[in-house]
C-alpha positions as CSV (number, residue, x, y, z in Angstrom):
1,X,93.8,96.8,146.5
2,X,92.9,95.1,143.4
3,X,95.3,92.8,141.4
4,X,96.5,89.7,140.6
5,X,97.6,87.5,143.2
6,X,99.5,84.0,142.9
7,X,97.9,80.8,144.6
8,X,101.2,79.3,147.0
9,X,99.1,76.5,148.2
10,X,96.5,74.5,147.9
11,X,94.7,71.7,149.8
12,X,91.3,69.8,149.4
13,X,89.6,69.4,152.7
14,X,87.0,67.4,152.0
15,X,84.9,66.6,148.6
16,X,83.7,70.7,148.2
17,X,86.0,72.3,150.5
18,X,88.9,74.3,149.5
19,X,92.1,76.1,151.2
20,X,94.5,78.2,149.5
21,X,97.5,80.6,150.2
22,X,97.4,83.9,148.7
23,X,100.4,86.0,147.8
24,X,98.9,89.3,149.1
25,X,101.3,91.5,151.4
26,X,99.1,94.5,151.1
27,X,96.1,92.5,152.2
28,X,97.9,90.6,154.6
29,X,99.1,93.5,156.5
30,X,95.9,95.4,156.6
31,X,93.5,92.9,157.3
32,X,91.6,92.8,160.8
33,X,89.3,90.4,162.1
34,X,85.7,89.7,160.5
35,X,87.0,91.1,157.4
36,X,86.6,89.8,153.8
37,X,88.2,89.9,150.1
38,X,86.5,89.5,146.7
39,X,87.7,87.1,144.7
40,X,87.7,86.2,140.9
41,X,89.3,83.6,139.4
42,X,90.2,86.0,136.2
43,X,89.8,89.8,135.3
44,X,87.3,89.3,132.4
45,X,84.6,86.7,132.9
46,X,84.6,86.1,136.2
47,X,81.7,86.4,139.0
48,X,82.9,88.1,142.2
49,X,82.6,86.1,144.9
50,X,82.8,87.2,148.9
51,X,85.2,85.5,150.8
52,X,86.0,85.8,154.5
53,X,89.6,85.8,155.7
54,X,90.2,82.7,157.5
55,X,94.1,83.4,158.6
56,X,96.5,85.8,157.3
57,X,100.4,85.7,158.0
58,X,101.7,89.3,157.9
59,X,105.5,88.3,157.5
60,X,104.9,85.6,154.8
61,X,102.3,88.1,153.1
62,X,99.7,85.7,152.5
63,X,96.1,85.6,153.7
64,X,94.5,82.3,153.7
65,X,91.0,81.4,151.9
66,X,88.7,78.4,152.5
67,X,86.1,78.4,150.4
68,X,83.1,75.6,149.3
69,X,82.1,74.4,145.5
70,X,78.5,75.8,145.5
71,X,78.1,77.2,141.8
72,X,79.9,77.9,139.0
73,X,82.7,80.4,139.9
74,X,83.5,78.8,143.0
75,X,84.4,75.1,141.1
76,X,86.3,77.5,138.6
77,X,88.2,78.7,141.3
78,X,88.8,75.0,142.5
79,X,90.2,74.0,139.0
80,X,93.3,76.7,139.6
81,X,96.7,74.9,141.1
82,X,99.6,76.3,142.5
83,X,101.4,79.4,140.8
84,X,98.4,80.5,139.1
85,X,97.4,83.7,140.1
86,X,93.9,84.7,141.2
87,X,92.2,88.7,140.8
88,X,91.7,89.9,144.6
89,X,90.4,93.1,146.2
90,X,90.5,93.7,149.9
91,X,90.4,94.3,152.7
92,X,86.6,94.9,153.0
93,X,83.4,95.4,155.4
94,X,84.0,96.1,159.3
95,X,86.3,94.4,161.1
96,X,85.1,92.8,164.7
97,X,85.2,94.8,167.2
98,X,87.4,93.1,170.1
99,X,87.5,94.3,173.2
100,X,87.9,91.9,176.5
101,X,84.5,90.9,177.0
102,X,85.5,88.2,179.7
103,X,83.7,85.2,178.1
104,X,83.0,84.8,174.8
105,X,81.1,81.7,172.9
106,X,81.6,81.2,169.2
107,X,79.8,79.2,167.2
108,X,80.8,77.9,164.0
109,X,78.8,75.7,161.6
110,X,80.6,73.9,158.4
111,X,83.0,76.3,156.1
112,X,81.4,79.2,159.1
113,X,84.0,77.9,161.0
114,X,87.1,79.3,158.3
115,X,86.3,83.1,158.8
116,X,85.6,82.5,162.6
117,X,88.9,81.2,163.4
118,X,90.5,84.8,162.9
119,X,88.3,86.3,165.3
120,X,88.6,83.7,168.2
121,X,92.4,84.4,167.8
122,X,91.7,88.1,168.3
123,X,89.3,87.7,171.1
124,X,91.8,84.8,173.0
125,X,94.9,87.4,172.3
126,X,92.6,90.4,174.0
127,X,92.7,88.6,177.3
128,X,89.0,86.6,177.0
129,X,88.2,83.2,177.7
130,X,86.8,81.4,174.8
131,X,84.7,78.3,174.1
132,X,84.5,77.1,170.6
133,X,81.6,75.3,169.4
134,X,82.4,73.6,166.2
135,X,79.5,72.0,164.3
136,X,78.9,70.3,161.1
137,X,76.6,67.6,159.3
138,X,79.2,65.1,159.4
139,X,82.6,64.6,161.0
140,X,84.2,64.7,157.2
141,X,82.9,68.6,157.1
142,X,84.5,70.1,160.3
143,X,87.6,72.3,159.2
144,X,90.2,74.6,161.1
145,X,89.6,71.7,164.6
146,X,93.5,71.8,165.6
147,X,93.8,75.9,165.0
148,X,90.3,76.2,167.3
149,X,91.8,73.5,169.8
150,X,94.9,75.4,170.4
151,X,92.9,78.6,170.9
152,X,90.0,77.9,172.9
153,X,89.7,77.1,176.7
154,X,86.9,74.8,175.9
155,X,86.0,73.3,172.8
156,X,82.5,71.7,172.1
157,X,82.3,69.5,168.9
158,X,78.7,68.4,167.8
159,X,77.6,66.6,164.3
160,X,74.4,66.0,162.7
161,X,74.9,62.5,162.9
162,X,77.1,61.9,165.7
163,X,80.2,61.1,163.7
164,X,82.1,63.3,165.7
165,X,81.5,64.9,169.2
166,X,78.1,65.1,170.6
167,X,75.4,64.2,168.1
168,X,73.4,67.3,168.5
169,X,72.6,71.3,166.9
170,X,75.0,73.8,168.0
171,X,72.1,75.3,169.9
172,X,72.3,72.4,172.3
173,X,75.6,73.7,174.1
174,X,74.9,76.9,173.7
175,X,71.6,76.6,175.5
176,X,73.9,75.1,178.1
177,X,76.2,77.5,178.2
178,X,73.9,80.8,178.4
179,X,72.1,78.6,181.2
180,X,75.8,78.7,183.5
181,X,75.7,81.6,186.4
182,X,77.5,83.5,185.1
183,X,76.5,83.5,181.5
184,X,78.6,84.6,178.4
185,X,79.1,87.8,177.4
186,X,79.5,87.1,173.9
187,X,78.1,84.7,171.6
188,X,79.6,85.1,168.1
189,X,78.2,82.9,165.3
190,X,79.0,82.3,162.0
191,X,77.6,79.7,159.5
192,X,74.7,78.7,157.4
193,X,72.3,81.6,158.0
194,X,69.2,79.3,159.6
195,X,71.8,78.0,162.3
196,X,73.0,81.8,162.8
197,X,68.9,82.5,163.1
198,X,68.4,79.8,165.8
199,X,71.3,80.4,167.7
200,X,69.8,84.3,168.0
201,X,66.6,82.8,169.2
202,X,68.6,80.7,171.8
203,X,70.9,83.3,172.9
204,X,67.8,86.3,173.0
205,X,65.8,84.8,176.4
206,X,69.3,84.7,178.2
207,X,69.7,88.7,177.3
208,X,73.5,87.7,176.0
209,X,74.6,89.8,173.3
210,X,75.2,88.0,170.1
211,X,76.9,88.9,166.6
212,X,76.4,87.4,163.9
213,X,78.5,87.7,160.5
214,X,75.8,87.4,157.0
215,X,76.9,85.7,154.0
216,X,74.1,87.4,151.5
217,X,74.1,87.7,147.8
218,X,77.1,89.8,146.9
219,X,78.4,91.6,143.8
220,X,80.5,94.8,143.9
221,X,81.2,94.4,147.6
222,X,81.5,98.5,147.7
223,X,77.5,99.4,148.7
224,X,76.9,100.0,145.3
225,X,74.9,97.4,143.5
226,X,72.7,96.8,146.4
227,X,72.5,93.0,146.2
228,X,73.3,92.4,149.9
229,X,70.5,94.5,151.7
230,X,69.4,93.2,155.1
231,X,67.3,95.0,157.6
232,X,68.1,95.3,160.9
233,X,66.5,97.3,163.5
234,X,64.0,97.6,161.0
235,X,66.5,99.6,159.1
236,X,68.2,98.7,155.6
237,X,72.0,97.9,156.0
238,X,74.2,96.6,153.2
239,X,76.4,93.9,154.6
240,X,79.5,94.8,152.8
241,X,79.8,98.4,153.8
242,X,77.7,98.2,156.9
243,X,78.7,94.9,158.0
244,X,79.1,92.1,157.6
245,X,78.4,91.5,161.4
246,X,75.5,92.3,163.1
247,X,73.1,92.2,166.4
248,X,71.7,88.7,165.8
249,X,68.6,89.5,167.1
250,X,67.9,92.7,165.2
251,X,68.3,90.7,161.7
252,X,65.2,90.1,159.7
253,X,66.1,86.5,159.2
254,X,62.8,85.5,157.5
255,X,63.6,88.5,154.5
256,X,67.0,87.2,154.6
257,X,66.6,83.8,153.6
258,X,64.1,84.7,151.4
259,X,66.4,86.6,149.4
260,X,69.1,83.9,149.7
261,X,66.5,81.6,148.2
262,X,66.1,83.5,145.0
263,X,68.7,82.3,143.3
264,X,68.8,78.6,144.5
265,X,67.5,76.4,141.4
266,X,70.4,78.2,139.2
267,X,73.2,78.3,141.6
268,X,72.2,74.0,142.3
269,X,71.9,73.6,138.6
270,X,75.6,75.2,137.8
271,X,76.9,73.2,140.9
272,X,75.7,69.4,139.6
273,X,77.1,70.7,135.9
274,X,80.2,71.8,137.2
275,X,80.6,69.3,139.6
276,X,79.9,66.7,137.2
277,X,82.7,68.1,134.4
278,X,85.4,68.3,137.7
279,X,85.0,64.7,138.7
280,X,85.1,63.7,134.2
281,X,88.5,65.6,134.7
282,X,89.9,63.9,137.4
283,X,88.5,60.4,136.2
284,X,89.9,61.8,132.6
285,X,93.7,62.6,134.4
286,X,93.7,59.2,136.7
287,X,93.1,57.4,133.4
288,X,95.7,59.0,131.6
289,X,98.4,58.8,134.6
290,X,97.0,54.8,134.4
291,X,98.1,54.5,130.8
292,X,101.0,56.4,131.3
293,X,102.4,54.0,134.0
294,X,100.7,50.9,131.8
295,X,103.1,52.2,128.9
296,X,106.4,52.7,131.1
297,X,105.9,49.5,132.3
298,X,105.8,48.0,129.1
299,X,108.9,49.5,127.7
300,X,110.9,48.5,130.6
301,X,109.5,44.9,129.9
302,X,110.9,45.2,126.6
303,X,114.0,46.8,127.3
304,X,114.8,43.8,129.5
């Protein structure tokens, strides 16, 4: 399903964080769990960007994105408001599969925590109990904490810094956790990919099986271009027709990042450029709604 697709909403989460509503019944009703869309912000120039499904709302017709300013096309995307209308294809990749488990840890780390929200509603709603643990940097960077509080029977916050929760890695708690008799069933993670590689090598001694969802380099999001290769069980997989969840401890982590890495220096110079002309716009609008209210002032003055 590939067209245009009208923005409803839109809110800023923090500095680089986005979350919009998406008119897109078709999407909306077919969408499962773990699943993603690709996104452009217009038909002809646009880079294709993968982007996980953080809610959907079947009788509204809208799926909801969350998305972070890292390069060029994502700040794009950021520039569009309300009514504009976005190019979106999707459903794609596997869905989760969700079965009752009996307990299930997720772990979330930063904007990891918008497409995990889905699938802790889909695990709680197949009869498991679920404990969330939400981590970020900072307390400023944790997203979707009052849909993951209403789901989960016990929620762990940790930050970098101790700004919020226990100051503490993710893999703290979890360590914890797969240390309780009896230990999790399931340990789903989702975030930047070194967290999702250390919370394999926690999870791994315990024997608890652990998924986690890849966020590689991604371009047609069909199998097709080949940018998203990972091996796994010393096999090569393509996340977007293979996965984009995994066996945590199969992945190739070290050939993973590697190949995340390749792009880096670009994708960091597009986001200071791009970053740089956003915050000139808004400085450019604020003074323009300041001379605006300077000028109505003055006329009522003079009306006087």
């Amino acid at each position: 399903m590939h067209s245009e697709h009208k923005i409803l909403s839109k809110r800023q989460l923090s500095e680089e964080v986005y979350r919009m509503e998406i008119l897109a019944p078709l999407v909306a009703k077919e969408r499962k769990a773990g699943q993603f869309v690709i996104v452009q912000y217009d038909e002809e120039y646009s880079e294709r960007i993968p982007l996980t499904i953080a809610d959907a709302d079947e009788e509204k017709g809208t799926v909801t994105l969350i998305f972070q300013t890292v390069g060029a096309s994502t700040h794009k995307l950021a520039l569009k408001n309300v009514g504009d209308s976005i190019v979106l294809l999707g459903p794609l990749g596997n869905p989760t599969h969700i079965e009752n488990y009996g307990w299930a840890v997720c772990v979330g780390g930063g904007i990891g925590l918008a497409p995990l929200h889905p699938i802790v509603k889909a695990l709680k709603n197949a009869g498991n109990r679920v404990t969330v643990i939400s981590g970020a940097r900072t307390a400023e960077l944790l997203i979707m904490q009052e849909e993951m509080k209403a789901l989960a029977d016990e929620h762990i916050i940790v930050t970098d810094d101790g700004s919020a929760g226990r100051k503490a890695l993710v893999t703290e708690p979890l360590k914890e956790l797969c240390s309780r008799d009896p230990k999790p069933d399931l340990v789903v993670t989702i975030g930047p990919p070194i967290m999702m590689k250390f919370c394999a090598a926690t999870t791994q001694p315990f024997g608890v099986k652990t998924l986690a969802s890849l966020n590689t380099i991604m371009i047609d999001g069909t199998g097709m271009c080949g940018g998203c290769r990972v091996t796994v069980g010393g096999k090569t997989k393509f996340v977007c027709v293979d996965g984009p969840e995994f066996d945590a401890h199969e992945v190739d982590w070290a050939q993973m990042l590697s190949r995340l890495g390749a792009y880096k220096s670009i994708e960091q110079a597009a986001h200071d450029r791009c970053h740089l002309e956003m915050s000139l716009q808004k400085l450019a609008k604020a003074q323009g709604a300041a001379q605006d209210a300077a000028e109505t002032i003055t006329e009522r003055s003079n009306n006087r």
